[in-house]
N, CA, C and O atoms as a DFTB+ gen file, in Angstrom:
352 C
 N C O
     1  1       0.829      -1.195       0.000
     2  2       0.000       0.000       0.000
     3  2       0.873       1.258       0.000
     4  3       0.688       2.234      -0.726
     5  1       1.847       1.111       0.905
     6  2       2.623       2.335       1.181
     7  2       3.395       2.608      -0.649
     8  3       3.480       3.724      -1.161
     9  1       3.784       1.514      -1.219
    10  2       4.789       1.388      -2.131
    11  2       3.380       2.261      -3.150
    12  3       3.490       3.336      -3.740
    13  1       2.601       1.701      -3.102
    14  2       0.944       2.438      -3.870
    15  2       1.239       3.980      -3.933
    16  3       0.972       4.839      -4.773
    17  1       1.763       3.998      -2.960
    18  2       1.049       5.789      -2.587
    19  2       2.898       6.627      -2.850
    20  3       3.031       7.825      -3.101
    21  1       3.988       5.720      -2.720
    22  2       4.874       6.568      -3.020
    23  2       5.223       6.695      -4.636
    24  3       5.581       7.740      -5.181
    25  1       5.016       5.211      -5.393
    26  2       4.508       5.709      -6.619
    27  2       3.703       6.509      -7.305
    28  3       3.855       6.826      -8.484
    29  1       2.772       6.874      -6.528
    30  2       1.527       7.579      -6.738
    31  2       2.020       8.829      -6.717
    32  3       1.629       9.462      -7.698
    33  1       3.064       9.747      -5.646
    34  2       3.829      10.532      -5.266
    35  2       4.793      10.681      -6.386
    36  3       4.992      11.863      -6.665
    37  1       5.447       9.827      -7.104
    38  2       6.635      10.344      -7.795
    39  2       5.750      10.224      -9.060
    40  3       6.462      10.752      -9.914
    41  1       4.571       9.822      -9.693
    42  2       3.744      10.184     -10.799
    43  2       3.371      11.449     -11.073
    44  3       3.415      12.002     -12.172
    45  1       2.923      11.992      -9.821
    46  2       2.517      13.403      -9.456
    47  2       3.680      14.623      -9.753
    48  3       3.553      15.711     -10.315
    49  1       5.001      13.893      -9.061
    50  2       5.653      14.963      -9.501
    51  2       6.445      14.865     -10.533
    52  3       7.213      15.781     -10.830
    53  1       6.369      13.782     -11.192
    54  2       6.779      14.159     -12.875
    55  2       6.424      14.647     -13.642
    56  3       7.066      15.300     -14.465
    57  1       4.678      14.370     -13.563
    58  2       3.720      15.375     -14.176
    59  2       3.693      17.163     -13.580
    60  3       3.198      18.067     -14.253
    61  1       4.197      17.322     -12.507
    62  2       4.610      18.364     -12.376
    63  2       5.732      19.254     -12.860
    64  3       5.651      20.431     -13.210
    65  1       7.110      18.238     -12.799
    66  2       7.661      18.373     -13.621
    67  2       8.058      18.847     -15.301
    68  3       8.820      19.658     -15.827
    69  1       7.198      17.968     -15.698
    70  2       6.670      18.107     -17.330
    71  2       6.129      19.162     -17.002
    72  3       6.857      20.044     -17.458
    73  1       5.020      19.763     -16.321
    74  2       4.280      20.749     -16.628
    75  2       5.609      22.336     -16.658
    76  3       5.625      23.228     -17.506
    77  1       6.575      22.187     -15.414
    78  2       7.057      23.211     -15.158
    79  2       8.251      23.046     -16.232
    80  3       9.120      23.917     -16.247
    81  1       8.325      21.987     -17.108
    82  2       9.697      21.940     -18.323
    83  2       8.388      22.777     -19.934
    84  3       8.719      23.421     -20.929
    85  1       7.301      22.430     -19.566
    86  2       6.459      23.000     -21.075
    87  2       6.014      24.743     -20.436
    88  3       5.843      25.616     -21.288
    89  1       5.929      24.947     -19.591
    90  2       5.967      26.280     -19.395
    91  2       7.187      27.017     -19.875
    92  3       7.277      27.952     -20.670
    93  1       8.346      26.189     -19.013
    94  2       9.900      27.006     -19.311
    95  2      10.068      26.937     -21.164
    96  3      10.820      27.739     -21.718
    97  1       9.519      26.214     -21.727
    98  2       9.646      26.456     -23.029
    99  2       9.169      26.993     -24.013
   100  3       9.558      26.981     -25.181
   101  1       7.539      27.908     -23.121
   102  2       6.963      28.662     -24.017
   103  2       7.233      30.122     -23.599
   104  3       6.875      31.063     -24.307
   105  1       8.233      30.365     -21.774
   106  2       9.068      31.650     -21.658
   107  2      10.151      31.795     -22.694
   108  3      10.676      32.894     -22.869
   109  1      10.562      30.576     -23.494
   110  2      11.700      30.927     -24.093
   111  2      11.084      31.293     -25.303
   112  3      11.658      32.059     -26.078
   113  1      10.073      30.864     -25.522
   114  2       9.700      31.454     -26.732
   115  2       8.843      32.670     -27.036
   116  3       8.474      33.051     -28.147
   117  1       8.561      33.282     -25.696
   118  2       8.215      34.510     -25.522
   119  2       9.796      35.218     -25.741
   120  3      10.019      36.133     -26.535
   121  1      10.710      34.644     -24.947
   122  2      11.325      35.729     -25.047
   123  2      12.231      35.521     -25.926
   124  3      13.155      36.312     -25.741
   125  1      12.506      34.492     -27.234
   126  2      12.538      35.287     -28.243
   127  2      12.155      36.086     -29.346
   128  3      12.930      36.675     -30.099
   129  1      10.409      36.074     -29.426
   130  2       9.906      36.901     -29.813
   131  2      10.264      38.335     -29.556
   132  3      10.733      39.234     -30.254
   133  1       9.819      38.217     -28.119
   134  2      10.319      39.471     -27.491
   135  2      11.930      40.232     -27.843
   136  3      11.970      41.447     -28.036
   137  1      13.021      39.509     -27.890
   138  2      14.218      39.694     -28.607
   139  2      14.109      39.985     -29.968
   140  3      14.796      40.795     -30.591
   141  1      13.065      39.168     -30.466
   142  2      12.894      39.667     -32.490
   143  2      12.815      41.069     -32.409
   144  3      13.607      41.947     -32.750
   145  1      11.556      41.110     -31.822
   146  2      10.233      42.392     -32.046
   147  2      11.688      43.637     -31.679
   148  3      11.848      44.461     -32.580
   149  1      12.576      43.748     -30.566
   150  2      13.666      44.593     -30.105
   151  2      14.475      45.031     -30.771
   152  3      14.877      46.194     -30.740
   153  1      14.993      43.809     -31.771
   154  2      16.317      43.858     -33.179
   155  2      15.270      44.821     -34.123
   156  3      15.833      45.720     -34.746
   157  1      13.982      44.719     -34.257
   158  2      13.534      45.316     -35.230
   159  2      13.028      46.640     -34.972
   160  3      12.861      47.353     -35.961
   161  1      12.647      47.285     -33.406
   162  2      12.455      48.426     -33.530
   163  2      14.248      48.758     -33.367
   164  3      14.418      49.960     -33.573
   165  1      15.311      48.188     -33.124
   166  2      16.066      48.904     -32.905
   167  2      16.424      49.358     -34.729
   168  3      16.800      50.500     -34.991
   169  1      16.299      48.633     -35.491
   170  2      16.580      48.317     -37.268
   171  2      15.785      50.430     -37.084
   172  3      16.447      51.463     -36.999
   173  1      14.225      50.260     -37.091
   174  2      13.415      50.855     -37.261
   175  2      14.195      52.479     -36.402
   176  3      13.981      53.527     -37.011
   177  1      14.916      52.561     -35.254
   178  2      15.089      53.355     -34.505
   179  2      16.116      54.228     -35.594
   180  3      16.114      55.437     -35.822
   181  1      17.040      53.086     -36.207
   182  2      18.425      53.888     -36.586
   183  2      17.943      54.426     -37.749
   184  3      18.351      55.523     -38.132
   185  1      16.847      53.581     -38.572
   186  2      16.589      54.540     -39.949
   187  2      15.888      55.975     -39.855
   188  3      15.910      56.897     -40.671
   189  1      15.194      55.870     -38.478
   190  2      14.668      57.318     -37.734
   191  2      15.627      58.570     -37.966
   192  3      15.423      59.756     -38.225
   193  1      16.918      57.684     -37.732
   194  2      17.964      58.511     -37.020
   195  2      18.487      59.374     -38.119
   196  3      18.540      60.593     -38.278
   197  1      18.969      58.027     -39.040
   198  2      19.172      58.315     -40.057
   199  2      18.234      59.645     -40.879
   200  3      18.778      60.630     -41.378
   201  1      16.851      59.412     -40.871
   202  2      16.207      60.178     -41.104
   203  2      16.062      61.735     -40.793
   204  3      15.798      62.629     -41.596
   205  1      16.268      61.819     -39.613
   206  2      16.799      62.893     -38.990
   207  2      17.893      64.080     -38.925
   208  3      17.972      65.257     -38.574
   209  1      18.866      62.824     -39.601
   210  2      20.351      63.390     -39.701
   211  2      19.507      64.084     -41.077
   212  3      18.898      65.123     -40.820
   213  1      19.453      63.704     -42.147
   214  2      19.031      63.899     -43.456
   215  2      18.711      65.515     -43.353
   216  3      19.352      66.478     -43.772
   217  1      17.057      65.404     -42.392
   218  2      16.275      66.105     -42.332
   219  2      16.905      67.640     -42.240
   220  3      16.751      68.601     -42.994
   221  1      18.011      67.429     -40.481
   222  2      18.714      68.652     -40.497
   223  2      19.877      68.962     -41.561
   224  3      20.392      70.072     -41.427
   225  1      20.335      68.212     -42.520
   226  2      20.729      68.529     -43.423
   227  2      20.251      70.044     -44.549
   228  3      20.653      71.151     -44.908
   229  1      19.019      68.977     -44.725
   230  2      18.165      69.446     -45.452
   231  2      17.943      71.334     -45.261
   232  3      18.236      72.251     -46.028
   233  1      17.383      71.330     -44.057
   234  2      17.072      72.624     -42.986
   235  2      17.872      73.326     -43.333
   236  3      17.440      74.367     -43.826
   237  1      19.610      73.143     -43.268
   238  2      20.973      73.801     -42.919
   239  2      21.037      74.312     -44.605
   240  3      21.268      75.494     -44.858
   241  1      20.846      73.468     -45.526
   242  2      20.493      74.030     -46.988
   243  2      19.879      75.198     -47.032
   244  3      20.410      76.308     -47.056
   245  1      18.387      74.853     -47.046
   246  2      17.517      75.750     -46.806
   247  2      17.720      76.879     -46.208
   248  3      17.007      77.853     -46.449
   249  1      18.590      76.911     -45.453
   250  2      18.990      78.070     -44.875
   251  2      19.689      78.889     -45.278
   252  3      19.535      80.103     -45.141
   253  1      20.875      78.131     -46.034
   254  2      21.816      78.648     -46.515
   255  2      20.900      79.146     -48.433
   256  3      21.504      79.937     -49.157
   257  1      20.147      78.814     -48.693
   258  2      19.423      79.505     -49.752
   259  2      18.291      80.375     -49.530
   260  3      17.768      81.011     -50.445
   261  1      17.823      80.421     -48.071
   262  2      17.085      81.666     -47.709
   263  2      18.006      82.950     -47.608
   264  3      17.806      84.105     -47.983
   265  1      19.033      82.382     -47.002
   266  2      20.590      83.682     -46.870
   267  2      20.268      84.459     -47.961
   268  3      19.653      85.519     -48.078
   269  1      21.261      83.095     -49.377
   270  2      21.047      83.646     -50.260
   271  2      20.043      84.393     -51.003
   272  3      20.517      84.970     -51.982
   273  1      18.653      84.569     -50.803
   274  2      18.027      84.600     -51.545
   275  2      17.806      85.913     -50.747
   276  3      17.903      86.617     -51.752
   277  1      17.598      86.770     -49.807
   278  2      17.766      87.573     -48.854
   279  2      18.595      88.492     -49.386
   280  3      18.414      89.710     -49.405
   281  1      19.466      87.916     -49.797
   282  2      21.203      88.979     -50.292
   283  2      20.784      89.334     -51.664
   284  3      21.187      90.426     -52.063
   285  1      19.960      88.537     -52.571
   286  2      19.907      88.569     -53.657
   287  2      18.852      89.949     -53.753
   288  3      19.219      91.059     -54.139
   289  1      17.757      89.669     -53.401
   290  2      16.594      90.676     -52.810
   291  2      17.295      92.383     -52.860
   292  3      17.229      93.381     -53.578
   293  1      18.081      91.851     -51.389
   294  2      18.681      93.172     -51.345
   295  2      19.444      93.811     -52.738
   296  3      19.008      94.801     -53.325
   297  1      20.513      93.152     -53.102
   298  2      20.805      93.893     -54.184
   299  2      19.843      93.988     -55.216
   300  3      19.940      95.036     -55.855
   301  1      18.873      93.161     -55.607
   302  2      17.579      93.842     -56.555
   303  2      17.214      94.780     -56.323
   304  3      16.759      95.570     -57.149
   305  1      17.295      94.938     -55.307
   306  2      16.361      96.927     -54.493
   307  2      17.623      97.375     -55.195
   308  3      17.336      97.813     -56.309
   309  1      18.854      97.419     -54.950
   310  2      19.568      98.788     -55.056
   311  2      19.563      98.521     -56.789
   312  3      19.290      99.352     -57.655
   313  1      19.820      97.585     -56.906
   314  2      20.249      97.671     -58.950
   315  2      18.462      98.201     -59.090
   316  3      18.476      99.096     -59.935
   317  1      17.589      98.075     -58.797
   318  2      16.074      98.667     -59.469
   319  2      16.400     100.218     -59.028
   320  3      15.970     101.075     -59.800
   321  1      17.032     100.612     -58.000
   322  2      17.292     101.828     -57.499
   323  2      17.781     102.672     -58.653
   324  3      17.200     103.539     -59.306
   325  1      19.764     101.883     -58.774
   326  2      20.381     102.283     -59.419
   327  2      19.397     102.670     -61.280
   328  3      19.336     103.751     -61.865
   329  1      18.710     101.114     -61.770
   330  2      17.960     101.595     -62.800
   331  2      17.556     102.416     -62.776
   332  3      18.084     103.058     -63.684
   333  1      16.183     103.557     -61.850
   334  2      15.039     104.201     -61.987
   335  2      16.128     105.513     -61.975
   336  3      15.680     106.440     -62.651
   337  1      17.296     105.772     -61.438
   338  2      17.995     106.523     -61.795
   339  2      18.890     106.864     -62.882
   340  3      19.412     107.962     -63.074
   341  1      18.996     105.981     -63.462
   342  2      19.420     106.209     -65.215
   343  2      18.141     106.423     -66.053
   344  3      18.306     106.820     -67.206
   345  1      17.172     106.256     -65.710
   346  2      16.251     106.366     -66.385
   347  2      15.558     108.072     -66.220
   348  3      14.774     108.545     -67.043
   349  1      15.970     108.681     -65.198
   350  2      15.201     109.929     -64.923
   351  2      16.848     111.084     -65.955
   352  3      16.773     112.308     -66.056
C-alpha cells in the first residue's frame, strides 16, 4: 500500500515536472519573440535617425538659400534703385 502511494507521489511529480519543463519552453519562446520584435524596432530606430540626420541637413540648406536669396533681394532693391535713376 505504502509502495501504492509513493509511486503515486513520484507520478505526481513528474507530471509536475513536465508541466514546469512545457511552461519554461513557451518563456523561451516569448522571449525570443520578445528579442525579435527589439532587433527590429532597434533596425526601425536607426533609420529614424538616419532620417533625422538627413532632415537637419536638409534645414541647414535651406537656410543657406534663404541667406542667399535675402542677399539677392537686397541687391535687386539697389540695382532697381540704381535703374530708376538712369532712367530719370
Amino acid at each position: 500500500m505504502r509502495l501504492a502511494d509513493r509511486v503515486q507521489v513520484n507520478v505526481n511529480n513528474i507530471a509536475s515536472l513536465a508541466r514546469q519543463i512545457q511552461r519554461g519552453s513557451r518563456s523561451s519562446e516569448v522571449l525570443m519573440h520578445a528579442a525579435r520584435n527589439f532587433a527590429q524596432q532597434e533596425h526601425g530606430i536607426e533609420m529614424i535617425e538616419s532620417n533625422l540626420k538627413k532632415l537637419a541637413l536638409i534645414a541647414t540648406h535651406l537656410e543657406y538659400q534663404m541667406d542667399s536669396i535675402d542677399k539677392s533681394s537686397i541687391i535687386l532693391e539697389e540695382v532697381m534703385e540704381q535703374v530708376r535713376s538712369m532712367q530719370r
